[in-house]
Backbone bond lengths (Angstrom), bond angles and torsions (degrees), N, CA, C in turn:
res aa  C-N    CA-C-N  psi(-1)  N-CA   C-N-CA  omega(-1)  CA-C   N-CA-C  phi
1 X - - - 1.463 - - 1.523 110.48 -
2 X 1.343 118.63 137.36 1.573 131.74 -165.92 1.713 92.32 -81.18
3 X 1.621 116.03 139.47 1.013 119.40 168.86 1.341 126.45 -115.45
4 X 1.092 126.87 -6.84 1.683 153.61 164.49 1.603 112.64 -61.67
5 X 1.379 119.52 122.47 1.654 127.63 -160.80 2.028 84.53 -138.31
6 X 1.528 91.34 94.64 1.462 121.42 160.29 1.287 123.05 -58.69
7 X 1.444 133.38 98.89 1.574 122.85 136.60 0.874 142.55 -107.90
8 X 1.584 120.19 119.30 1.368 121.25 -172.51 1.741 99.75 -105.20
9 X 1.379 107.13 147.84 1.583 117.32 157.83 1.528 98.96 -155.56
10 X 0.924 127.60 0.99 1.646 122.95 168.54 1.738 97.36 -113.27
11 X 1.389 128.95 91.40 1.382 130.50 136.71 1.640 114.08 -169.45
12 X 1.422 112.94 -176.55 1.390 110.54 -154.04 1.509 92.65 -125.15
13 X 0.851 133.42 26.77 1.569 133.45 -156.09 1.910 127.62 162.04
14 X 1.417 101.43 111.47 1.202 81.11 156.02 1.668 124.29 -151.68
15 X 1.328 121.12 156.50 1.216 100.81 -161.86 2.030 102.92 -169.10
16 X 1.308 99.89 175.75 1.713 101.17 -146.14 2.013 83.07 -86.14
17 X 1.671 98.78 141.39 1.373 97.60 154.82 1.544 95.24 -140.08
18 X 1.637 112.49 129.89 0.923 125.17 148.26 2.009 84.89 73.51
19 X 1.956 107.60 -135.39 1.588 91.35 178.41 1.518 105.52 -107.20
20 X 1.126 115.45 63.76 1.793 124.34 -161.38 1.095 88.77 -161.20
21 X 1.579 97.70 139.67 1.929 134.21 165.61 1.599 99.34 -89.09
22 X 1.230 99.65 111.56 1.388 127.13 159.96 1.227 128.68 -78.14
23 X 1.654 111.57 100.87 1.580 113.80 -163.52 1.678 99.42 -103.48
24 X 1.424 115.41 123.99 1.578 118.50 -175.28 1.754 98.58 -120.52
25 X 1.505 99.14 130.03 1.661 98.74 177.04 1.551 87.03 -125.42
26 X 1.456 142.35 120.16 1.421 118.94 163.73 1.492 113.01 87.60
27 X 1.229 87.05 -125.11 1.959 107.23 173.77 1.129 142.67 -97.07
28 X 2.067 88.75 -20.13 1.483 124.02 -172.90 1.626 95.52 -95.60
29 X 1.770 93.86 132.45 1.477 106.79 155.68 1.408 120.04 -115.59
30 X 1.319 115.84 142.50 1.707 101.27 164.27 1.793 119.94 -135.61
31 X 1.386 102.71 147.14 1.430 95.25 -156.58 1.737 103.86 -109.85
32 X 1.672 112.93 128.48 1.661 107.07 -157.24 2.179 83.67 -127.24
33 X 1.167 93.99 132.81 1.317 102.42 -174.11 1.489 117.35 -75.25
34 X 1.765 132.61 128.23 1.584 118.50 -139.22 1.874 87.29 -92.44
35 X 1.286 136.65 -3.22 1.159 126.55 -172.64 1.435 100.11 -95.27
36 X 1.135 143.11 18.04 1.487 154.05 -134.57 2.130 88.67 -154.53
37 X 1.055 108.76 -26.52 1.442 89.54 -160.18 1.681 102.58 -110.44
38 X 1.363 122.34 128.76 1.536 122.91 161.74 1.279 124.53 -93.07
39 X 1.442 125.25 -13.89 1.402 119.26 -167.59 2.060 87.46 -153.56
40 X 1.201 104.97 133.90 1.400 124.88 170.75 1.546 121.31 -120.13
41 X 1.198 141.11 109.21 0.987 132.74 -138.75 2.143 110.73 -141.03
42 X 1.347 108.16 88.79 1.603 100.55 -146.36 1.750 86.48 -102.78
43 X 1.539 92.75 109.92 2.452 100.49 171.02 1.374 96.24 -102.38
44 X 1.533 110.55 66.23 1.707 99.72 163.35 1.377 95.45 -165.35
45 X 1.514 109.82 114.19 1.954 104.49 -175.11 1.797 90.90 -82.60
46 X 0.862 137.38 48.66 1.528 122.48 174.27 1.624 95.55 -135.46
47 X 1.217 102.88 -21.30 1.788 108.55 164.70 1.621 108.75 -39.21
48 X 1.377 120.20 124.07 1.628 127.50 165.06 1.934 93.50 -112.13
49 X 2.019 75.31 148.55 1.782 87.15 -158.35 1.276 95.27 -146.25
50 X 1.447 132.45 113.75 1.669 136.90 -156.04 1.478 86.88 -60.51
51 X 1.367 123.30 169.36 1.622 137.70 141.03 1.608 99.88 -61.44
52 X 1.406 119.80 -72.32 1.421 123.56 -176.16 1.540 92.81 -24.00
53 X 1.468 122.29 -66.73 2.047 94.86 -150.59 1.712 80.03 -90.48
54 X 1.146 160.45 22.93 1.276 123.97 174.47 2.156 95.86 -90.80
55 X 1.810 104.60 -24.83 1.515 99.21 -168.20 1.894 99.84 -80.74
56 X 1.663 113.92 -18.49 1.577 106.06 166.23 1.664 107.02 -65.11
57 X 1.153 127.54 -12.58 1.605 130.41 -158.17 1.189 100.24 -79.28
58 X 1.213 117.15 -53.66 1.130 146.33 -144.88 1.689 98.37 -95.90
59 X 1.203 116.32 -58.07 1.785 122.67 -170.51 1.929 87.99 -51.14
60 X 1.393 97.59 -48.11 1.747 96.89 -175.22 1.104 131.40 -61.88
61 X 1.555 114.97 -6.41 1.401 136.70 -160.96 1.565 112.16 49.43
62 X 1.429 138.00 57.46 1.134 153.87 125.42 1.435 118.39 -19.08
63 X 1.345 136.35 107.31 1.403 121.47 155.80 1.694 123.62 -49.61
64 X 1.127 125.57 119.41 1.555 106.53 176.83 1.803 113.01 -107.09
65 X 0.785 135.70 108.01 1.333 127.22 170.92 1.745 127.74 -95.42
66 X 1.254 114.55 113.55 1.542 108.99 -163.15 1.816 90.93 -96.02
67 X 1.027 116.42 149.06 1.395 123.47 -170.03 1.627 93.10 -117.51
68 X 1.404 120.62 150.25 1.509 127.90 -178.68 1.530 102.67 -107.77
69 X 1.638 123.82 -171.66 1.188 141.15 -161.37 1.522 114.35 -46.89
70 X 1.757 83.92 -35.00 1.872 89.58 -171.33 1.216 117.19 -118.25
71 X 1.782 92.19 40.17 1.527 90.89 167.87 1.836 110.92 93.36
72 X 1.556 117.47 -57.46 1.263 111.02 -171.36 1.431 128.03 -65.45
73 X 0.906 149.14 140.91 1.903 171.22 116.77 1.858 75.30 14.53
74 X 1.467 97.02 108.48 1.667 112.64 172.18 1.399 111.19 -134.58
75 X 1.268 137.95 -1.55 1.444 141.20 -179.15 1.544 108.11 170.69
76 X 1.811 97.78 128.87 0.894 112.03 -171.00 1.672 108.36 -112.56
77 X 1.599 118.16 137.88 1.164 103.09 176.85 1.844 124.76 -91.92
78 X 0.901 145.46 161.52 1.357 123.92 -170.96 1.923 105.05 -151.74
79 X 0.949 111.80 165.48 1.801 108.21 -171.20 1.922 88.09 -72.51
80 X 1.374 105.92 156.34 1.399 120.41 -175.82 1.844 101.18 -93.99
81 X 1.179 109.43 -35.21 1.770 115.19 176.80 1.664 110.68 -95.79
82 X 1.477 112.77 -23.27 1.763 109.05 160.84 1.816 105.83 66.68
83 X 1.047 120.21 -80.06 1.367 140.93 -163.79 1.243 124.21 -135.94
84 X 1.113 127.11 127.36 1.782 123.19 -178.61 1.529 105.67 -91.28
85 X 1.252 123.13 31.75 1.262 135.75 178.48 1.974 98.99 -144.29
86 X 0.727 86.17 16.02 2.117 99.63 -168.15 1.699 102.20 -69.29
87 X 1.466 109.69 -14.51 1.446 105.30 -176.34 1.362 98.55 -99.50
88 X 1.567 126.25 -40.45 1.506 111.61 -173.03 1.254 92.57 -85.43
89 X 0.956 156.89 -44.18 1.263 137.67 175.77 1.423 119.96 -36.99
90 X 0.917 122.31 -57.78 1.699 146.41 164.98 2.114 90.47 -36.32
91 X 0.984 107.80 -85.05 1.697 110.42 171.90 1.792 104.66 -24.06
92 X 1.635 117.06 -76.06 1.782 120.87 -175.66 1.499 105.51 -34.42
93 X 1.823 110.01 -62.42 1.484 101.52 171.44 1.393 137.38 -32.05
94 X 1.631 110.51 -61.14 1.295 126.49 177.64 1.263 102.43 -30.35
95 X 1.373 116.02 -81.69 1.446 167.19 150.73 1.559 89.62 10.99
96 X 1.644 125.21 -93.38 1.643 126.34 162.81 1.423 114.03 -33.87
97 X 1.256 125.49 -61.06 1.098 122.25 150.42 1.689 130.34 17.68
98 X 1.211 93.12 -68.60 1.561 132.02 -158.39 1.922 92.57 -90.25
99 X 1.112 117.73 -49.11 1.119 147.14 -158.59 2.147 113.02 -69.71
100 X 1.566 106.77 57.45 1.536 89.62 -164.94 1.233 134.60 -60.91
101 X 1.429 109.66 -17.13 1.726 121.71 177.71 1.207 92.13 -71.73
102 X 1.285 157.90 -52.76 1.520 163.51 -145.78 1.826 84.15 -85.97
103 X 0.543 127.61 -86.47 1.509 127.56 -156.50 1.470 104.00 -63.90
104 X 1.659 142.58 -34.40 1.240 123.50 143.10 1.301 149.78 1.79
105 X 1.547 70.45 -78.77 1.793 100.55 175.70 1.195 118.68 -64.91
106 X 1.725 115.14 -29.24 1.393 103.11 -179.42 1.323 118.33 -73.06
107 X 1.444 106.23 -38.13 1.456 130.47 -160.46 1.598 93.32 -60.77
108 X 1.651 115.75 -49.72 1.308 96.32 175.19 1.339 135.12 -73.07
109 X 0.977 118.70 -20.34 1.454 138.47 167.52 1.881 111.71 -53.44
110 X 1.115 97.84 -40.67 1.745 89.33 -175.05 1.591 95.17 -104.41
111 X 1.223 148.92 -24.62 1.547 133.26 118.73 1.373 116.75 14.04
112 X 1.290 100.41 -77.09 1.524 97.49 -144.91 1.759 92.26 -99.75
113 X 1.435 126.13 -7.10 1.114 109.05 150.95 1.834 137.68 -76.79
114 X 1.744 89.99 -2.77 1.485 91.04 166.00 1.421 112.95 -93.88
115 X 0.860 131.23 -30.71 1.180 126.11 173.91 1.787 126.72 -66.05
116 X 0.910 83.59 -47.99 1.670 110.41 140.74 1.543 117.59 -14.30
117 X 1.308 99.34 -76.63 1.769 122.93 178.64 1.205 101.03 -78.96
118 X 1.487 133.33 -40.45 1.644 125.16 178.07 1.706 128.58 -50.99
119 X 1.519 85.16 -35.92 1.550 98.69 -160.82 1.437 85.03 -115.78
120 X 1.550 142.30 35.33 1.337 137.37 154.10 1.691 103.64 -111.74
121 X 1.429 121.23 -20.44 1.037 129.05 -174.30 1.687 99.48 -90.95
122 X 1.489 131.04 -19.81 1.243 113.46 -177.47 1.307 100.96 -90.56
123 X 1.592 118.66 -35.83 1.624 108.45 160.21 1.249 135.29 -23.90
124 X 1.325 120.12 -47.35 1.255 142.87 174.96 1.143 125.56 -75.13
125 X 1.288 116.48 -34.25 1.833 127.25 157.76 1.377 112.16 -84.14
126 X 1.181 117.39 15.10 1.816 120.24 -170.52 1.336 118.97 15.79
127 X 1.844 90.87 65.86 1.794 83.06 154.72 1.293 115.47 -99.32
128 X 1.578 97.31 -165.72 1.166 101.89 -166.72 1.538 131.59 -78.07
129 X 1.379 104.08 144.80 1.656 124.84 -138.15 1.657 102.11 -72.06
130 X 1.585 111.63 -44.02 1.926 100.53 151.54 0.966 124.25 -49.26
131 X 0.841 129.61 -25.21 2.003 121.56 -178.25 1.476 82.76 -87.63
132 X 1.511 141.14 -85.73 1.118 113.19 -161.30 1.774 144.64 -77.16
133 X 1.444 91.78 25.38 1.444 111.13 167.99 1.653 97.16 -98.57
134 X 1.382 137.87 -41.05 1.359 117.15 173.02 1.353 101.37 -64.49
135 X 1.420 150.20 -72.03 1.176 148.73 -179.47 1.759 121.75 -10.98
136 X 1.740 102.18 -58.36 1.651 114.02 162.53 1.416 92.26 -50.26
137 X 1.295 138.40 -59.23 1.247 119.92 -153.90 1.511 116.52 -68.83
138 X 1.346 118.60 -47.42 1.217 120.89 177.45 1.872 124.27 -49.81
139 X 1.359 81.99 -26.19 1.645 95.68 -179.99 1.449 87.09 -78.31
140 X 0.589 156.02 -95.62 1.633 140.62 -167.37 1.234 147.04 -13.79
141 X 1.824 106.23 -33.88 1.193 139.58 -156.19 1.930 91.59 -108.42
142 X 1.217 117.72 -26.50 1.285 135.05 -178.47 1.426 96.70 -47.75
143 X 1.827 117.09 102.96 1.621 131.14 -161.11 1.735 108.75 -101.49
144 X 0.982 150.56 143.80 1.060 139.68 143.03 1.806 119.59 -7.47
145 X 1.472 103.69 108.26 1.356 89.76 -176.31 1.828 113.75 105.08
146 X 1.335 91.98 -44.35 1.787 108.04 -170.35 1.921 93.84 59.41
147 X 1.050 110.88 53.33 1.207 112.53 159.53 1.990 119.61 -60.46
148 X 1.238 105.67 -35.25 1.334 103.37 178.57 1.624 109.69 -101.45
149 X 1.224 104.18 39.55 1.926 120.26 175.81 1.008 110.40 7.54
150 X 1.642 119.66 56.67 1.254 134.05 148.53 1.841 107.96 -54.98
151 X 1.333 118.22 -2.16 1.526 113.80 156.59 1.500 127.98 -63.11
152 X 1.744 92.08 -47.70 1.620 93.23 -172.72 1.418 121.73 -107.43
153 X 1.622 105.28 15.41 1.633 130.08 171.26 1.879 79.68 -80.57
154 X 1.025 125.23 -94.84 1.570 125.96 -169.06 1.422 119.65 -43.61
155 X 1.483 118.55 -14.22 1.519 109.42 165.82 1.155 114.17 -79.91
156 X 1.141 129.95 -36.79 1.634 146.36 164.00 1.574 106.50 -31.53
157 X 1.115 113.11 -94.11 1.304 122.24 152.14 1.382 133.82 -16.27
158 X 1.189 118.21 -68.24 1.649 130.27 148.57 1.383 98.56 -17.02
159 X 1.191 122.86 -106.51 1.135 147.66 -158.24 1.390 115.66 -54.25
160 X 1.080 133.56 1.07 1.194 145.12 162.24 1.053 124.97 -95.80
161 X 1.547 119.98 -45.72 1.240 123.79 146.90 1.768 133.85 -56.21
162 X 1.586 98.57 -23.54 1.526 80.99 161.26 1.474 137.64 -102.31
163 X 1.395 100.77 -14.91 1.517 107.28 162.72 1.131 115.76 -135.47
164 X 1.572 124.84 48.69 1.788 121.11 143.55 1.900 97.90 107.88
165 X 1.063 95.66 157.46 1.558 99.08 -171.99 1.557 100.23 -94.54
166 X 1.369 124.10 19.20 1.945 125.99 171.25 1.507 81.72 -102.24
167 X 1.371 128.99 -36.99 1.084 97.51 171.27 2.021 153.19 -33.92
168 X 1.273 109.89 124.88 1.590 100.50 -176.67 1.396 88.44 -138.79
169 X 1.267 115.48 138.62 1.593 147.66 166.43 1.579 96.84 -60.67
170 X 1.954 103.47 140.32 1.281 97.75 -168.06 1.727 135.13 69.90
171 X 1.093 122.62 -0.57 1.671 108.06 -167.34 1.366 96.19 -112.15
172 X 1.532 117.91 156.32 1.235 123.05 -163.36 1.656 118.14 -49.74
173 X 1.029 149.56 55.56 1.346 122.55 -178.14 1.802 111.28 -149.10
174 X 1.367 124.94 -161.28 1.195 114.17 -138.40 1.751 103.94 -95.46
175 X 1.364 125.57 -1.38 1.345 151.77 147.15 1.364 100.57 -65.28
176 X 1.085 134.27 -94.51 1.463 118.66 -162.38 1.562 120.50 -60.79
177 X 1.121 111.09 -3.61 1.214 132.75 -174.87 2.438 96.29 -69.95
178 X 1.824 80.38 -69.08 1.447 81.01 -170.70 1.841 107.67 -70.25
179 X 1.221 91.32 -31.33 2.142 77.32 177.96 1.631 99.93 -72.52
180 X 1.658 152.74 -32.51 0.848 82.17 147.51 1.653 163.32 -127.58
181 X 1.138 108.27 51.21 1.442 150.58 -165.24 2.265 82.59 -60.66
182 X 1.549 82.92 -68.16 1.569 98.15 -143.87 1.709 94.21 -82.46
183 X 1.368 129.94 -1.91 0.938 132.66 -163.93 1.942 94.80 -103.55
184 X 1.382 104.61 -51.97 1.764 105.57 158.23 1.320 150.27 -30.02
185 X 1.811 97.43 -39.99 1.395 112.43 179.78 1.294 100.48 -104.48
186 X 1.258 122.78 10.71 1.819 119.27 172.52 1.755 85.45 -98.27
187 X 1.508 103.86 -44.14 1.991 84.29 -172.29 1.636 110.16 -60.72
188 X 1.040 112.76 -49.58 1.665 113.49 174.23 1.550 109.57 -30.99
189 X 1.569 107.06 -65.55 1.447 112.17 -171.17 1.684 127.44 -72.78
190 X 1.678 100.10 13.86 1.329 110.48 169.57 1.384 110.30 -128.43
191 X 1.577 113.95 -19.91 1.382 117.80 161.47 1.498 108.54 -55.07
192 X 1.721 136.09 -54.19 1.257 160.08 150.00 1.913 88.92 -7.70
193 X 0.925 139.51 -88.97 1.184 157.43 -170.34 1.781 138.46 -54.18
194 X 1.628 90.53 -36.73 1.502 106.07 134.49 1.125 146.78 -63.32
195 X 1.770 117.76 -39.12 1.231 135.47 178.54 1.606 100.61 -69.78
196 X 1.823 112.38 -65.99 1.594 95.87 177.87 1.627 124.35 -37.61
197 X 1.381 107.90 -38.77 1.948 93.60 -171.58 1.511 90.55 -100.52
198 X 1.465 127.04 46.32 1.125 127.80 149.28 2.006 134.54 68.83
199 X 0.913 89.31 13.70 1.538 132.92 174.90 1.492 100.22 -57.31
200 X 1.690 115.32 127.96 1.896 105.33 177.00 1.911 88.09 -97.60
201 X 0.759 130.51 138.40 1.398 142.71 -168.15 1.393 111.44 -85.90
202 X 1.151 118.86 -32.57 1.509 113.46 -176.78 1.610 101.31 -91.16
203 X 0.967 132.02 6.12 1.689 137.49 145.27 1.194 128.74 -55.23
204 X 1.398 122.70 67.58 1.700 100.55 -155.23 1.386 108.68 -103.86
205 X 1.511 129.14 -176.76 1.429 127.18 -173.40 1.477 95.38 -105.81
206 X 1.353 140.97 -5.15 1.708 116.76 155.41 1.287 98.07 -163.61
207 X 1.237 127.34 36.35 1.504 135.77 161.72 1.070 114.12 -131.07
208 X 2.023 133.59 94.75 0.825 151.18 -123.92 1.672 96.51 -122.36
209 X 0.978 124.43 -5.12 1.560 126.65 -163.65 2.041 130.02 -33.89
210 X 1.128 136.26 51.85 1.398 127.46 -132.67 1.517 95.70 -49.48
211 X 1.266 149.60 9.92 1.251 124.47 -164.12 1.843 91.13 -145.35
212 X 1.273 110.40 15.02 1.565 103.69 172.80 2.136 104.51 -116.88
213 X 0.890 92.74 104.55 1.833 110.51 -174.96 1.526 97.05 -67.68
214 X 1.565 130.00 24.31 1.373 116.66 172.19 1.773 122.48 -140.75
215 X 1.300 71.08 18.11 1.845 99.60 -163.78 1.691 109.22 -29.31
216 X 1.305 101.34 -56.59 1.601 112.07 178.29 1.553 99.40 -50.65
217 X 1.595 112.34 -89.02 1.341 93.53 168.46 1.384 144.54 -32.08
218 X 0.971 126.42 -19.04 1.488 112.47 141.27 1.620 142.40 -84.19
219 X 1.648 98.73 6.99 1.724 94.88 157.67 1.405 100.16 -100.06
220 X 1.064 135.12 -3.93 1.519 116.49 169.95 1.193 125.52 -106.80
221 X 1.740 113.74 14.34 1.541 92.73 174.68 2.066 93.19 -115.42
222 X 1.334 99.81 18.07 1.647 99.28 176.65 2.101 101.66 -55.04
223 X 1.067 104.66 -65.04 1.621 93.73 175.61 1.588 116.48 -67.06
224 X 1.316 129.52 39.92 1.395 107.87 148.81 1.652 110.80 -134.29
225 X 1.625 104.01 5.53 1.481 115.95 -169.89 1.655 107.02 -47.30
226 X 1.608 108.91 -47.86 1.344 113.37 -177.90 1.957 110.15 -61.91
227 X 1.265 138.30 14.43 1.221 128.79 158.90 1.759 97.47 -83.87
228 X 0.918 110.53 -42.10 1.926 112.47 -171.68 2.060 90.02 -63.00
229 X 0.923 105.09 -74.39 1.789 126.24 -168.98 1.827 74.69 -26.93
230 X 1.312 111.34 -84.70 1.814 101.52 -172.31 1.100 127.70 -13.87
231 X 1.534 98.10 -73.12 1.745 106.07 -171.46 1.000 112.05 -61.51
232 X 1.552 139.67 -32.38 1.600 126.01 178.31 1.126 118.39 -78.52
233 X 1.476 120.73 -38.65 1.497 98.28 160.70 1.538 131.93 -76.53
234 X 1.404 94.94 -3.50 2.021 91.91 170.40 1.846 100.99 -87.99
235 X 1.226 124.17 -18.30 1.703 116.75 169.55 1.234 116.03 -118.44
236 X 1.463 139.29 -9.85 1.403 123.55 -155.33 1.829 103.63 -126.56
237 X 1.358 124.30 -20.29 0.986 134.27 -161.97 1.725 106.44 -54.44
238 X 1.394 118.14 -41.68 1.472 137.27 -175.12 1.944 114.31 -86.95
239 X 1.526 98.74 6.02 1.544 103.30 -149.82 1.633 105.29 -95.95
240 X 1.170 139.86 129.45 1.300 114.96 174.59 1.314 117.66 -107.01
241 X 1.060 130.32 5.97 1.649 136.99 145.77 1.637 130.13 -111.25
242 X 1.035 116.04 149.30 1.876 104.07 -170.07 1.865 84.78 -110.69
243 X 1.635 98.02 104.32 1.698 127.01 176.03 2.003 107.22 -63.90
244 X 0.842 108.76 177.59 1.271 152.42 142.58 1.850 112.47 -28.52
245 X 1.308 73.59 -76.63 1.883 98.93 -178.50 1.392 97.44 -65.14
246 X 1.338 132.38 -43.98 1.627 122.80 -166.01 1.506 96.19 -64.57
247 X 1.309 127.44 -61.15 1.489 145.61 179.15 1.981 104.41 -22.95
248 X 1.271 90.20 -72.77 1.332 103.53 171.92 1.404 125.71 -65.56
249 X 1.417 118.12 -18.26 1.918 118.20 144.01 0.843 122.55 -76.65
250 X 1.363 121.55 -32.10 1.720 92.24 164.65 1.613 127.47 -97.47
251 X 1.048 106.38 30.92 1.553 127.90 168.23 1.758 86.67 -67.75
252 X 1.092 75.98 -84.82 1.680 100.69 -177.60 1.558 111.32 -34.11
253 X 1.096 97.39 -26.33 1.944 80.71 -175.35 1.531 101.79 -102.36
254 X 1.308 117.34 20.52 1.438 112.18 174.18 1.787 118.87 -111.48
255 X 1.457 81.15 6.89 1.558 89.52 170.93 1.225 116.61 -138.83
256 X 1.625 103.77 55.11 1.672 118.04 158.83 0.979 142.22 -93.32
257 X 1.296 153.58 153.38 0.953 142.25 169.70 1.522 133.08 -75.19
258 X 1.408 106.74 159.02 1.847 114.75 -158.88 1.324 88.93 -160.78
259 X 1.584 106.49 155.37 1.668 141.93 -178.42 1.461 95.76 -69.15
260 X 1.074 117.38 128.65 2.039 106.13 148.07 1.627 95.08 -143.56
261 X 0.665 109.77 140.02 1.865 120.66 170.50 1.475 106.57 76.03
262 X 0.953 132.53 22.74 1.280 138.41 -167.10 2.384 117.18 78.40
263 X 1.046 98.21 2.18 1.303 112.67 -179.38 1.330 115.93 -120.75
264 X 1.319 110.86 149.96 1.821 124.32 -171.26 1.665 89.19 -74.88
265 X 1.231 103.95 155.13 1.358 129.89 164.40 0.986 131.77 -158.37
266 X 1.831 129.65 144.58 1.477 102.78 -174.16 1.702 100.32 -58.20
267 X 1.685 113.64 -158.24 1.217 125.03 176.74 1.993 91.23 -80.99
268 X 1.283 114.97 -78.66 1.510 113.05 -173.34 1.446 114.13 -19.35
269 X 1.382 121.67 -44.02 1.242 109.45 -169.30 1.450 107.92 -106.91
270 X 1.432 119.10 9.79 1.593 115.75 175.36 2.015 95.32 -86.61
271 X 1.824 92.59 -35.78 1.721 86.13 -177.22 1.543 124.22 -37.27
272 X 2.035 89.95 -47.55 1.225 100.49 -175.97 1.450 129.71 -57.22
273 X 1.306 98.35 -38.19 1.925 109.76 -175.51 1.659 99.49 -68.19
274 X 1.777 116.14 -50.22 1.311 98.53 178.65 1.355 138.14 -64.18
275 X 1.905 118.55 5.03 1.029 119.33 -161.69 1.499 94.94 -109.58
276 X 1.666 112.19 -30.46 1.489 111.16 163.50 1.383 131.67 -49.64
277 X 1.267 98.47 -40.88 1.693 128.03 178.82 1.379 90.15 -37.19
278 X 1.337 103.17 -76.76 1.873 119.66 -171.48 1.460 110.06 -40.35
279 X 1.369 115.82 -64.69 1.649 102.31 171.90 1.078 146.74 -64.36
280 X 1.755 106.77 -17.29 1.491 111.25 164.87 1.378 111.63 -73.57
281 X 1.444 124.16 -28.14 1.836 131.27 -171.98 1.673 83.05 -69.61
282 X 1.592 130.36 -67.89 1.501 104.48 -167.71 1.548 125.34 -50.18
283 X 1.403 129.75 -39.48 1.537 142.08 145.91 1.680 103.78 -22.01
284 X 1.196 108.42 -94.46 1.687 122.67 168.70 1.335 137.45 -2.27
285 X 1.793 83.62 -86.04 1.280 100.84 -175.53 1.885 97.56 82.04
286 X 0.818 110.66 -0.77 1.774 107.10 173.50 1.393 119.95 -85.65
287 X 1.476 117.42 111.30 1.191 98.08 -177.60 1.827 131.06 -87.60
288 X 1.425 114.02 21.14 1.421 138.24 129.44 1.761 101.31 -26.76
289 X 1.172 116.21 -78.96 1.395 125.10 176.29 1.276 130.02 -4.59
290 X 1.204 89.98 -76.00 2.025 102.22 155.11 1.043 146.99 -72.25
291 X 1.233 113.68 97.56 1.482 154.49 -172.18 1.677 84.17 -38.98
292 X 1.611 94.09 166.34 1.507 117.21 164.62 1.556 113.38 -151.51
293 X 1.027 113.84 146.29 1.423 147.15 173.97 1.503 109.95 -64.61
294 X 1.320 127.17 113.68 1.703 117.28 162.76 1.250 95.08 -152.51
295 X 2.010 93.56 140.61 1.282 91.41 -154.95 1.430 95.90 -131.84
296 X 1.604 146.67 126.15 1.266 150.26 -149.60 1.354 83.99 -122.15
297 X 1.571 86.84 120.03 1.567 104.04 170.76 1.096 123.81 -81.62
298 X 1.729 115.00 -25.91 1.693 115.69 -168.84 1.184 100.86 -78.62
299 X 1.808 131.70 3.57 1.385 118.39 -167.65 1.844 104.20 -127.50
300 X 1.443 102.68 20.41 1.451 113.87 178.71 1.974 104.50 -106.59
């Protein structure tokens, strides 16, 4: 697996030589080896990019992320065959799918590990201790299903407490800007990870969206949202434009490390274990199975 997370927005060209991405700005070439790279990341729509290296990108399972006018993660490219197991897999889904105790359980399970991480991260910023005494509570109350959306009772909350009660989720400015910047290239890099073990992505286990093709990926990157939530309010909170430099921090903060099984891991390969987790628990039925997320802030 490639461990190298590429950004280019300064070049005029790029294209396959030999088993290397050939980056041409001018006069200058530089040659970056494609088994070396996990995440490719192009902030310049005037960028030209052969077919030849985008189908090596891709055969390699490369993340590609094309960024639009304003900068944000707007289309992602992904292998068209994914998995040579992509059809029975496709069947297990259905299959859970179908399956409501199985999908419950998960749903609560990665629930209550976000909240989990929400209200471990305000610990750590010492807020205030009512908000995170309802938070403990909600994690508790977290039901099969989260039928009583003890999710979006604690995002409310959350989010108010970390950047101010003018705060609103979504509205134009340089906070929502970076969550969701940094919240994008975590879906890519777990979309990346589904597709290899052959997973159709817009299948998800409680994000039903008919017109969002990443659905799954978005119930599994709910427990790592709070690494993004950090970094913008430790750089962006005071900021009145979202730079260059922010773009390129949270590159960086998407390839940190976090606990899963009781052991450090980068993030890429904790995705992976937590996504195994999930398919051995449908097999199972053990809830051993399901992995958890912990995420140490003093070491991000």
């Amino acid at each position: 697996m490639g461990w190298r997370v590429l950004y280019i927005e300064e070049s005029d060209k790029l294209s396959l030589y030999l088993d290397n991405i050939k980056v041409t700005k001018n006069d200058e070439e530089y040659l970056i080896l494609i088994s070396d790279v996990h995440t490719i990341i192009l902030d310049n729509y005037k960028i030209n990019i052969s077919v030849h290296l985008i189908n090596a990108l891709t055969k390699a399972n490369v993340n590609i992320i094309l960024c639009g006018i304003d900068h944000l993660p707007q289309s992602i490219i992904i292998p068209h065959h994914g998995n040579k197991l992509a059809f029975k897999m496709l069947n297990k889904q259905l299959s859970w799918n179908n399956n409501k105790k199985i999908k419950t359980k998960i749903h609560q399970h990665i629930i209550k590990n976000k909240i989990k991480n929400q209200n471990k991260l305000l610990k750590f910023l010492k807020k205030e201790s009512k908000t995170i005494a309802i938070l403990d509570r909600y994690y508790e109350e977290v039901d099969l299903g989260d039928k009583t959306n003890r999710e979006g009772l604690s995002a409310k909350l959350y989010f108010v407490e970390m950047f101010g009660k003018h705060f609103i989720r979504f509205n134009d400015d340089v906070i929502n800007a970076g969550l969701n910047y940094g919240y994008a290239i975590l879906r890519s890099q777990i979309s990346k990870v589904l597709v290899a073990k052959g997973f159709n992505t817009s299948i998800g286990i409680f994000h039903k969206n008919r017109e969002n093709e990443f659905n799954l990926s978005d119930d599994i990157i709910e427990p790592y949202r709070p690494i993004i939530d950090f970094h913008v309010y430790s750089n962006l909170r005071d900021q009145k434009l979202f730079l260059k430099e922010h773009r390129l921090n949270l590159v960086k903060a998407t390839i940190a490390n976090v606990s899963i099984d009781n052991k450090r891991q980068t993030l890429f390969n904790s995705i992976k274990i937590f996504v195994e987790g999930i398919i051995n628990y449908c097999k199972s039925k053990d809830d051993k199975d399901l992995k958890e997320i912990n995420i140490n802030y003093e070491k991000l």
